[in-house]
N, CA, C and O of each residue as an XYZ file, in Angstrom:
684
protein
N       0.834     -1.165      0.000
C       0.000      0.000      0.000
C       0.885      1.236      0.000
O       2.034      1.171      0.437
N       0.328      2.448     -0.522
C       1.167      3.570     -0.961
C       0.943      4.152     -0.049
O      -0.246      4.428      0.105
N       2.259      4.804      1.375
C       1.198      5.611      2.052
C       2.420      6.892      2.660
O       3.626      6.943      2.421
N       1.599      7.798      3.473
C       2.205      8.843      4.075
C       3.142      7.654      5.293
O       3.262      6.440      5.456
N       3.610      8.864      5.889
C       4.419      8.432      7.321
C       3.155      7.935      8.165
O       2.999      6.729      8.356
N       2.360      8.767      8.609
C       1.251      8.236      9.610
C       0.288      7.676      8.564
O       0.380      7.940      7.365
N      -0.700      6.835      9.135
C      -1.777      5.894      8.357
C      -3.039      6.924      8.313
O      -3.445      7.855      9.009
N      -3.548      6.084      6.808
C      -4.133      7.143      6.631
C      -5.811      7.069      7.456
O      -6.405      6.128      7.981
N      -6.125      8.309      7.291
C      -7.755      8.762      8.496
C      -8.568      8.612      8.008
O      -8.420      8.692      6.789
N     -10.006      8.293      8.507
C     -10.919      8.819      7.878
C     -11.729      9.934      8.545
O     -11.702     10.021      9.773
N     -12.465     10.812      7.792
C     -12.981     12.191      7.738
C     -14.447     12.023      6.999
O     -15.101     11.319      6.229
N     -14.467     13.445      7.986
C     -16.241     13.538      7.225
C     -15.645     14.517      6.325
O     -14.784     15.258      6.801
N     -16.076     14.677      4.689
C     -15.786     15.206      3.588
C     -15.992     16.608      4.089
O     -16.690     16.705      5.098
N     -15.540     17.643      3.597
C     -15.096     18.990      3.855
C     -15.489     19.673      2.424
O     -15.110     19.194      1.356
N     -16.429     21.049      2.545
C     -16.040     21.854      1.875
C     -14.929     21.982      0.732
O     -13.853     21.775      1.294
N     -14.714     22.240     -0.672
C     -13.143     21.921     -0.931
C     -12.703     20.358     -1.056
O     -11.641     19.913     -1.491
N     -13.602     19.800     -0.651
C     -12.836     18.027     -1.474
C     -13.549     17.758     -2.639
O     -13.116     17.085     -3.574
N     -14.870     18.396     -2.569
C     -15.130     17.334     -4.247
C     -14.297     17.505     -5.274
O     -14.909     16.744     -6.023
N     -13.409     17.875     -5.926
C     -12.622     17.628     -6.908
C     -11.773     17.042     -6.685
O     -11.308     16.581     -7.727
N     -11.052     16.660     -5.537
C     -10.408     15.484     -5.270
C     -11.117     14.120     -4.883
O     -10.546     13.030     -4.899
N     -12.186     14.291     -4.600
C     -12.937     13.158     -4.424
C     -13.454     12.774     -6.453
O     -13.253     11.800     -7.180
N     -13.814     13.470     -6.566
C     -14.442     13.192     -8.197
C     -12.791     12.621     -8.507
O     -12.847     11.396     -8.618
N     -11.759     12.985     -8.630
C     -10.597     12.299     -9.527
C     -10.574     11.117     -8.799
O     -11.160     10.253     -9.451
N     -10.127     10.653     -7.654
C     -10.342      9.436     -7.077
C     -11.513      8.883     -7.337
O     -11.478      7.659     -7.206
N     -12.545      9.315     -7.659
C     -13.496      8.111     -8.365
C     -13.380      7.730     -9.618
O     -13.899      6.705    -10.059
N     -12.361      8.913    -10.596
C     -12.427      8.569    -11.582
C     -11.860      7.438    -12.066
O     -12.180      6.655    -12.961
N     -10.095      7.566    -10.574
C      -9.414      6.543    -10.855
C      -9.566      5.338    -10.809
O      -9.093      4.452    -11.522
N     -10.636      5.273     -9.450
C     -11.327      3.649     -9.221
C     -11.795      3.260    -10.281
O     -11.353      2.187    -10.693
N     -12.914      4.015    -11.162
C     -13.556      3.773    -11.712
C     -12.300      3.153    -13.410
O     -12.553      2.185    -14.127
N     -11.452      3.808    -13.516
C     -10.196      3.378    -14.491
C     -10.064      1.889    -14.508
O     -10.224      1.035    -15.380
N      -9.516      1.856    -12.523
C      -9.148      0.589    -12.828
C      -9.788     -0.882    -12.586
O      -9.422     -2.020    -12.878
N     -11.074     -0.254    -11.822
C     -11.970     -1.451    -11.253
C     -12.980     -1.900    -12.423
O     -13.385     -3.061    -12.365
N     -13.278     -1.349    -13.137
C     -14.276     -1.224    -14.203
C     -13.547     -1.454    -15.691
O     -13.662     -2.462    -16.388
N     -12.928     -0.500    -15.932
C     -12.372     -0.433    -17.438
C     -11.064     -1.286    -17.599
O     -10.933     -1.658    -18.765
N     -10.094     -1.686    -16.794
C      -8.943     -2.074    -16.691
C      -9.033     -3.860    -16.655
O      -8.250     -4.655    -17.175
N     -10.416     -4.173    -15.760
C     -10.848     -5.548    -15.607
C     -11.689     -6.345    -16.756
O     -12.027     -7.527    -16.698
N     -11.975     -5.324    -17.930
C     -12.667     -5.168    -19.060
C     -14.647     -5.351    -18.235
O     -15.568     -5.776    -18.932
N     -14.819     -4.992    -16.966
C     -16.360     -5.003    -17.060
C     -17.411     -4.121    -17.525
O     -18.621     -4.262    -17.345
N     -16.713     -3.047    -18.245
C     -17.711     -1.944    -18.370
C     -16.909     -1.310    -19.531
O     -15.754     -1.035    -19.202
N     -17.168     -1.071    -20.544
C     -16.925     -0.390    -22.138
C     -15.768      1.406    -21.719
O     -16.347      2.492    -21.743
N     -15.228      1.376    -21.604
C     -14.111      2.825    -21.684
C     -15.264      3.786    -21.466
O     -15.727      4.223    -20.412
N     -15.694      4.057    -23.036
C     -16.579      5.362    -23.130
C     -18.190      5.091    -22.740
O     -19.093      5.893    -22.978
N     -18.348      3.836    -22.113
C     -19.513      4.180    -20.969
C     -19.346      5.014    -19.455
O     -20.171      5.560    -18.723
N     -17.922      4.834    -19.378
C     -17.459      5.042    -17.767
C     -16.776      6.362    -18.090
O     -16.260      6.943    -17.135
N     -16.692      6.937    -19.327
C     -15.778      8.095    -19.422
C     -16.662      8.925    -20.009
O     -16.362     10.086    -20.288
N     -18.172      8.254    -20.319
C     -18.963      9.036    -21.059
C     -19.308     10.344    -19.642
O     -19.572     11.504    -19.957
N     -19.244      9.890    -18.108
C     -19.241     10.599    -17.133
C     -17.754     11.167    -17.151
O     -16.667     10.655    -16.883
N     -18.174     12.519    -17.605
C     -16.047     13.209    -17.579
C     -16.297     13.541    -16.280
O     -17.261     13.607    -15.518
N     -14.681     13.798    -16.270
C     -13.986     14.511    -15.050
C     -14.983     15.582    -14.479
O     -15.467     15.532    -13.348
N     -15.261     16.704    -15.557
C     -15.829     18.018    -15.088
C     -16.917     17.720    -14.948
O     -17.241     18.559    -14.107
N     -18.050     16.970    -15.181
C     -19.153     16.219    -14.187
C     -19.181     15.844    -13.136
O     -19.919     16.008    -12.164
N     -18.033     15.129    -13.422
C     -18.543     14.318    -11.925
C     -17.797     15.729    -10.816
O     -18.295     15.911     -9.705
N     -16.977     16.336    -11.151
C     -16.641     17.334    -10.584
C     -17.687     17.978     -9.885
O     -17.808     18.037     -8.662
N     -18.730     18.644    -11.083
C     -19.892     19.416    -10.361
C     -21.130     18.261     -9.632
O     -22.109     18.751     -9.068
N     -21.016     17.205     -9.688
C     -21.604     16.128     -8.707
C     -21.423     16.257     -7.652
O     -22.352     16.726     -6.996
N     -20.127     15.906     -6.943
C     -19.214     16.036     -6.209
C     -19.814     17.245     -5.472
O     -20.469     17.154     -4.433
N     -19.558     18.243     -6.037
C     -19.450     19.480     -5.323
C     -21.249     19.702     -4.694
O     -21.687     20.467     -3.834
N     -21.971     18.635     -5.590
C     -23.550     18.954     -5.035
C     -23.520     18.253     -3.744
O     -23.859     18.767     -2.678
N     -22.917     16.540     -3.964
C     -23.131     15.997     -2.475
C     -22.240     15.916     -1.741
O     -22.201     14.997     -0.924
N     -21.145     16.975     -1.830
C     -20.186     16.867     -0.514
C     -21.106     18.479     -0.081
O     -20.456     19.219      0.658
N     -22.151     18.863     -0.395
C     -22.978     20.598      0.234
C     -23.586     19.664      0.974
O     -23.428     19.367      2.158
N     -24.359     19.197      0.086
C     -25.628     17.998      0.757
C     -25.480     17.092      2.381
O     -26.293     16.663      3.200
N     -23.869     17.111      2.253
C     -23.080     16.317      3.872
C     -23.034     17.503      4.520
O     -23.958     17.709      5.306
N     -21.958     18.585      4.363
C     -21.903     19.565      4.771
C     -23.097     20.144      5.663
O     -22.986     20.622      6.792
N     -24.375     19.983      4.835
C     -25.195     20.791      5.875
C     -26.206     19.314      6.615
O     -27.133     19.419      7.418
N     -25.836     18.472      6.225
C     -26.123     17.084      6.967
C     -27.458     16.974      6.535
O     -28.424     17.053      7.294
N     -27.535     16.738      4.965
C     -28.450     15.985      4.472
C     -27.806     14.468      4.314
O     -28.665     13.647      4.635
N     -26.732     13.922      3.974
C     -26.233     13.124      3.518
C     -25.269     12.674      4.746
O     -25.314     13.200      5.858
N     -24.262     11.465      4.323
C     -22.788     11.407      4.400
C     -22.102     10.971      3.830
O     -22.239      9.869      3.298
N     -21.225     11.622      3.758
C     -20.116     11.422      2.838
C     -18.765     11.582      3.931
O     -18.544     12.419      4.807
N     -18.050     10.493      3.501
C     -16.923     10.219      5.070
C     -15.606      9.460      3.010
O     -15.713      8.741      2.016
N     -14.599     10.436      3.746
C     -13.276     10.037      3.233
C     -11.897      9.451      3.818
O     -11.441      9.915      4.864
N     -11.386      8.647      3.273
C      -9.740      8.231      3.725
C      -8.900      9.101      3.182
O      -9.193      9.567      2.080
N      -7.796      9.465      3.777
C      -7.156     10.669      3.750
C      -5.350      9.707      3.553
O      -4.967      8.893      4.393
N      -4.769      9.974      2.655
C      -3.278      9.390      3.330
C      -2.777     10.210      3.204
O      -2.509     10.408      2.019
N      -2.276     11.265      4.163
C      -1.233     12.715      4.188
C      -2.163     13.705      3.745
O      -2.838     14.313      4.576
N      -2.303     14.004      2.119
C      -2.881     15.018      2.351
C      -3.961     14.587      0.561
O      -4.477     15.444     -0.156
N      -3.980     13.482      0.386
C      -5.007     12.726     -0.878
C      -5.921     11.519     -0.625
O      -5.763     10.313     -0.437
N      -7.060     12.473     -0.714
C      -7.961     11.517     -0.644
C      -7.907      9.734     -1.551
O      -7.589      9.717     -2.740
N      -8.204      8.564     -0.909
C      -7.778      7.526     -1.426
C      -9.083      6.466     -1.488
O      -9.104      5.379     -2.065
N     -10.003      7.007     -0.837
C     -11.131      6.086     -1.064
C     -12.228      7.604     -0.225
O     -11.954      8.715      0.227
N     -13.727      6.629     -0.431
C     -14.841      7.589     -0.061
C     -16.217      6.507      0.372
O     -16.142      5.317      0.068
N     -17.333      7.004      1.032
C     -18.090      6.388      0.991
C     -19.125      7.080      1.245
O     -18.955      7.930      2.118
N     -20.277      7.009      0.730
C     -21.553      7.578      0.631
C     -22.819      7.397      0.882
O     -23.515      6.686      0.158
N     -23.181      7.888      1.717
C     -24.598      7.488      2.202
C     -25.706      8.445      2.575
O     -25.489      9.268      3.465
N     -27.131      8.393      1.832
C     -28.383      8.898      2.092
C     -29.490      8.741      2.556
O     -29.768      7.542      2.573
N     -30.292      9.382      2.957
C     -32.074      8.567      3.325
C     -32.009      8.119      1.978
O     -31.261      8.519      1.086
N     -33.000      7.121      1.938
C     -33.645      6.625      0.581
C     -34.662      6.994     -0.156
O     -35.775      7.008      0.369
N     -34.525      7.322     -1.343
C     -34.991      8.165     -2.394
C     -36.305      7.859     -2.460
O     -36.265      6.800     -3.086
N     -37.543      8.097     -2.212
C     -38.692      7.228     -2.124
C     -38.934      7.796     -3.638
O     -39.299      6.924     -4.427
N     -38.835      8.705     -4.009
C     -39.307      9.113     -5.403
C     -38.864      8.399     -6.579
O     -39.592      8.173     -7.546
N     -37.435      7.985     -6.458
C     -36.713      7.741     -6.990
C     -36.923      5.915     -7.185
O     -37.138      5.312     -8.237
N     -36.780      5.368     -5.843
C     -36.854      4.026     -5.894
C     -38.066      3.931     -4.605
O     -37.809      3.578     -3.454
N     -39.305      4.302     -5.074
C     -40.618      3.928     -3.741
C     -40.768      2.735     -3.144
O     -41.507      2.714     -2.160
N     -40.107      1.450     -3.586
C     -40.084      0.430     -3.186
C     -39.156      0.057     -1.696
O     -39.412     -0.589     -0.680
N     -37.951      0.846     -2.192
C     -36.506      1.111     -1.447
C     -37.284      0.206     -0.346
O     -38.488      0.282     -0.099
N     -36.038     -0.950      0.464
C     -36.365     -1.961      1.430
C     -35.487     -1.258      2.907
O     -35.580     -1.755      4.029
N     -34.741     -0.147      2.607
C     -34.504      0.233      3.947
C     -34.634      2.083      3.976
O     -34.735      2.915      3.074
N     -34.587      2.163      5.142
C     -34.433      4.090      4.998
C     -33.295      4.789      4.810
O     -33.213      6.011      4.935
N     -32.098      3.804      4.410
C     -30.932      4.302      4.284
C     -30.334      3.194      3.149
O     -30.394      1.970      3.037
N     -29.708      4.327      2.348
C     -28.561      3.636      1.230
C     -27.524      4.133      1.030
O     -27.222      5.326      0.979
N     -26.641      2.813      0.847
C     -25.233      3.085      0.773
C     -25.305      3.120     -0.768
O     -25.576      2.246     -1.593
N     -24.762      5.244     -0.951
C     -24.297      4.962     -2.525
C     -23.458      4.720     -3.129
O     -23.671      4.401     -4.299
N     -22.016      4.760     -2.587
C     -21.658      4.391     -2.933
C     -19.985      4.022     -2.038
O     -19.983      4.459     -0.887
N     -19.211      3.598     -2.292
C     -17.596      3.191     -1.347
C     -16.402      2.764     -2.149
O     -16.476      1.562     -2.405
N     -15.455      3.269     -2.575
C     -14.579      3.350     -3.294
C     -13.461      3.944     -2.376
O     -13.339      4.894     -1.602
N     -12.392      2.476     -3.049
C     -10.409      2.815     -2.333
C      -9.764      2.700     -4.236
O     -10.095      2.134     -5.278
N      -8.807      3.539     -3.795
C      -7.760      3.449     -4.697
C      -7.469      1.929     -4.412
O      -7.626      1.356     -3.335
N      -6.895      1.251     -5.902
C      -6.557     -0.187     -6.006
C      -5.360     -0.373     -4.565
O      -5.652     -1.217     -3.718
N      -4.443      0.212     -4.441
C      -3.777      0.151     -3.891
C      -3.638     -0.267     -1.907
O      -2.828     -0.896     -1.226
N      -5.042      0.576     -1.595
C      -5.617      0.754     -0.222
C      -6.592     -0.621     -0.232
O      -6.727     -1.125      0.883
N      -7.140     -1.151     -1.103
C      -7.904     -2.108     -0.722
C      -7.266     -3.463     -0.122
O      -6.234     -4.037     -0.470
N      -8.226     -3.811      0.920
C      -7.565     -4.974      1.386
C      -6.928     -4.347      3.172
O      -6.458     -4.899      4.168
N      -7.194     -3.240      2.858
C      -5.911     -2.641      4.359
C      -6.912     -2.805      5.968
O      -6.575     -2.894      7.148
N      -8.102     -2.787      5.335
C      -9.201     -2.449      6.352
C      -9.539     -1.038      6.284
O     -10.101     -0.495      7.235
N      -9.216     -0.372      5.165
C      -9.792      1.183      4.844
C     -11.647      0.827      4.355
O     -12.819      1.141      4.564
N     -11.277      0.473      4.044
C     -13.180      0.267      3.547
C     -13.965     -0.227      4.405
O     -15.158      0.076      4.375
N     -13.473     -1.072      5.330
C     -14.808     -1.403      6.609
C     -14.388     -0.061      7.431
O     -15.358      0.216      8.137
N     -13.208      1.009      7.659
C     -13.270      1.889      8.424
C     -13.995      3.044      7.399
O     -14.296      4.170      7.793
N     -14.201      2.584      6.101
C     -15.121      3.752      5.647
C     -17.054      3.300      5.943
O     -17.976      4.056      6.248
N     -17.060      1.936      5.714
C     -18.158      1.660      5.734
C     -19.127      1.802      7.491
O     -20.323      2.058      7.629
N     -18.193      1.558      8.495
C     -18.509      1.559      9.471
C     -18.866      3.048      9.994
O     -19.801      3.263     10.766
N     -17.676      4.442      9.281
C     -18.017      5.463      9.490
C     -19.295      6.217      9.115
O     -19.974      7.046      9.720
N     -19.407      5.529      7.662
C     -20.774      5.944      7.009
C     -22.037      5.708      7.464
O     -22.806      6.660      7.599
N     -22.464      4.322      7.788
C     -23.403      3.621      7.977
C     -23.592      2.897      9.419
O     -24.609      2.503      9.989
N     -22.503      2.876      9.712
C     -22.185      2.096     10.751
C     -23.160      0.343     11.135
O     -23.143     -0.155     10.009
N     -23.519     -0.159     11.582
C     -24.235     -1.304     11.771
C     -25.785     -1.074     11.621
O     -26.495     -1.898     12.198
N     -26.478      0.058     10.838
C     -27.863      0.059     10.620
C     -28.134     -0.609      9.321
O     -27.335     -1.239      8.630
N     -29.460     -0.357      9.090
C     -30.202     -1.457      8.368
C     -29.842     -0.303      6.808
O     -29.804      0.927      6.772
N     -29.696     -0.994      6.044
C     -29.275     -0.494      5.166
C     -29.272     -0.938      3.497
O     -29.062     -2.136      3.308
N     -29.463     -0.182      2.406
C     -29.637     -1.303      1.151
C     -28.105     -0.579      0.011
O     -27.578      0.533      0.051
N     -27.926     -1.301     -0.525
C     -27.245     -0.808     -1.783
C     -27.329     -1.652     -3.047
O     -27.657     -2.834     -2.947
N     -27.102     -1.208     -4.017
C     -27.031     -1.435     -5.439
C     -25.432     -2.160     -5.883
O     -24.450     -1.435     -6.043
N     -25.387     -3.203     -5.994
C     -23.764     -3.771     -6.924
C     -24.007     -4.318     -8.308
O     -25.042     -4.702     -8.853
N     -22.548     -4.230     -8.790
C     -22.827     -4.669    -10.070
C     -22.760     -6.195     -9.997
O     -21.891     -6.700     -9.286
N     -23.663     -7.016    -10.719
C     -23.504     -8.414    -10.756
C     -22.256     -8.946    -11.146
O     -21.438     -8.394    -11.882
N     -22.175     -9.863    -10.697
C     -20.545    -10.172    -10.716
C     -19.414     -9.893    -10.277
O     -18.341    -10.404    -10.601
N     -19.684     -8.795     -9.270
C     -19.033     -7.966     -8.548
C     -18.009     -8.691     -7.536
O     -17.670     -7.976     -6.593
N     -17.488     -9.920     -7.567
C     -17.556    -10.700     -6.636
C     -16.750     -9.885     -5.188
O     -17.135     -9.680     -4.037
N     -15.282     -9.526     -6.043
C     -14.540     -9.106     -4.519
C     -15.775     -8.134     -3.768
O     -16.299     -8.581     -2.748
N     -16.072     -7.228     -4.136
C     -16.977     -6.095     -3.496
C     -18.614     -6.873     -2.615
O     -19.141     -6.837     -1.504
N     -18.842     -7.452     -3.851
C     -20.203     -8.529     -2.944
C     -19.683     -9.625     -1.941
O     -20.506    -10.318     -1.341
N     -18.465     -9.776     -1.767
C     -17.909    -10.601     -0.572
C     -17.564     -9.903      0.521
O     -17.317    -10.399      1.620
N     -17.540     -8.662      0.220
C     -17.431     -7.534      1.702
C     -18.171     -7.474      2.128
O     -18.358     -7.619      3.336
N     -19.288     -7.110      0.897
C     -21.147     -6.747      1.971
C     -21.355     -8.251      2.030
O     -22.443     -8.190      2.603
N     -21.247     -8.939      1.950
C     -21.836     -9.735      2.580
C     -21.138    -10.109      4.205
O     -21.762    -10.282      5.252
N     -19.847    -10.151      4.010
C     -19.246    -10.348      5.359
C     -19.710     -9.222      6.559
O     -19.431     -9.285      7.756
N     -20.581     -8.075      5.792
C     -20.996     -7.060      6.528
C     -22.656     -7.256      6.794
O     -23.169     -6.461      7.582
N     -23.520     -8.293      6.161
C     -24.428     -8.504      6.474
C     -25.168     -8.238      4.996
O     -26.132     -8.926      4.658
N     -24.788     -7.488      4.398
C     -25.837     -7.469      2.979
C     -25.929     -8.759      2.295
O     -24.965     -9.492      2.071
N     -27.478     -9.058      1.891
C     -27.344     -9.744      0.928
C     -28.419     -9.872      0.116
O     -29.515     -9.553      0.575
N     -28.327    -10.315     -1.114
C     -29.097    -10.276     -2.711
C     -31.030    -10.061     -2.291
O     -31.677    -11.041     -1.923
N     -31.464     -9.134     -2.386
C     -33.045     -9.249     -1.829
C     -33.726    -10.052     -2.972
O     -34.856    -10.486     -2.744
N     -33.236    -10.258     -4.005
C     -33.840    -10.908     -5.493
C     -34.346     -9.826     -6.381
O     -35.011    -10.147     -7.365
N     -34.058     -8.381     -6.090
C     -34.564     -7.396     -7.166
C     -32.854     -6.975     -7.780
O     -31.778     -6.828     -7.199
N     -33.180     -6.906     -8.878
C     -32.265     -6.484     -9.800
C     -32.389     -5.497    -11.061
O     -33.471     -5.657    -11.624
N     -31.764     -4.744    -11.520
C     -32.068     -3.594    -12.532
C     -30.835     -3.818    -13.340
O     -29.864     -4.500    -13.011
N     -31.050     -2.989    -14.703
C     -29.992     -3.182    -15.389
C     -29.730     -1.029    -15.044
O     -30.371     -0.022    -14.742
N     -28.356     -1.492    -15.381
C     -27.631      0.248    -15.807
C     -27.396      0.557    -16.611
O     -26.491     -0.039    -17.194
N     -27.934      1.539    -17.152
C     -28.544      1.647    -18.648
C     -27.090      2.691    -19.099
O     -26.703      2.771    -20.264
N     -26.480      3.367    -18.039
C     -25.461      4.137    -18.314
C     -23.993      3.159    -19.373
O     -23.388      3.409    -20.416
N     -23.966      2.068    -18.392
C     -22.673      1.060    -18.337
C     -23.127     -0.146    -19.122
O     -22.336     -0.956    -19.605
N     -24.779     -0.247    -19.252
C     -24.669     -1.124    -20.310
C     -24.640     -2.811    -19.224
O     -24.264     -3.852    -19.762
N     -25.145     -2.789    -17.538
C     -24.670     -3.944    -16.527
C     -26.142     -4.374    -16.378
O     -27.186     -4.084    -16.962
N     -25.708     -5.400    -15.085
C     -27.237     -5.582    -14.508
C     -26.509     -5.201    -13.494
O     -25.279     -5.242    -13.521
N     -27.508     -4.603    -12.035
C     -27.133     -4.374    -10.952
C     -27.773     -5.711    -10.034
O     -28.420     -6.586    -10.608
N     -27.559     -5.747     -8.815
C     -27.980     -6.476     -7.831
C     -29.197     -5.848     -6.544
O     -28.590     -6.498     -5.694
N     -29.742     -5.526     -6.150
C     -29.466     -4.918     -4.797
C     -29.264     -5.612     -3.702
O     -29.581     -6.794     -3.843
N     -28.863     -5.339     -2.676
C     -28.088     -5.829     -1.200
C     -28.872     -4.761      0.024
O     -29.057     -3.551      0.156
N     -29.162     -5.919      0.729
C     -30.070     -5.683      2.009
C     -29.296     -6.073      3.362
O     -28.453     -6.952      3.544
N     -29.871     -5.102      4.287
C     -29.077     -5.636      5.510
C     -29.753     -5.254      6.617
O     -29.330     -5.555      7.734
């Protein structure tokens, strides 16, 4: 693992990180997705940088004034993973099986494996009841939530962005 002198923290996202948070997703998204061949280049790049940039900058406000959370790993002074969590969208998904979803949790390739992601997941969500969305086939990532209690409710969607099927995960 690539790291500073001291190990790296996690933080509730700050004012001033979404553009470092948007490039670290971009990078996950490089190498977890496009690099493993599961998802087409210009489906995952069809979201640029300067999008997800102004994304970013909507739901790290949205934490900020504690609609959301959004909690980051820090090593020195670069963000290296993130994790995301909201009430559940009733508009969006009215069915939704819990009042909270994890949207999303991402480490640089490098950090995974360290125990940065159960210290992101635990910060986010901590042990409540909770749902999220994976991509099928997902295996390393669907072997975490599950060791964390999620598992397959039998509803599934496709992602019309990436061209996948998703899963969802209950807990």
């Amino acid at each position: 693992m690539a790291s500073s002198a001291a190990s790296p923290v996690i933080r509730d996202a700050r004012s001033g990180d979404a553009p470092f948070i948007a490039r670290m997703h971009w990078e996950s998204h490089q190498s977890t997705y496009i690099a493993s061949g599961a998802v087409a280049r210009e489906r995952i790049e069809a979201w640029t940088l300067d999008r997800r940039s102004e994304a970013w900058e909507r739901i790290v406000d949205e934490s900020v004034r504690g609609e959301r959370t959004v909690v980051v790993a820090v090593d020195g002074e670069r963000i290296v993973g993130f994790a995301d969590a909201r009430p559940a969208d009733r508009t969006e998904e009215p069915d939704a099986p819990r009042d909270l979803e994890l949207k999303g949790l991402y480490l640089l390739d490098a950090y995974q494996g360290s125990g940065l992601g159960q210290a992101l997941l635990d910060a986010a969500i901590g042990s409540r009841p909770a749902f999220l969305w994976a991509m099928a086939g997902e295996t390393r990532a669907r072997a975490f939530y599950r060791r964390n209690g999620f598992e397959p409710d039998g509803v599934d969607l496709p992602f019309e962005p990436w061209d996948i099927s998703t899963v969802r995960l209950v807990r």
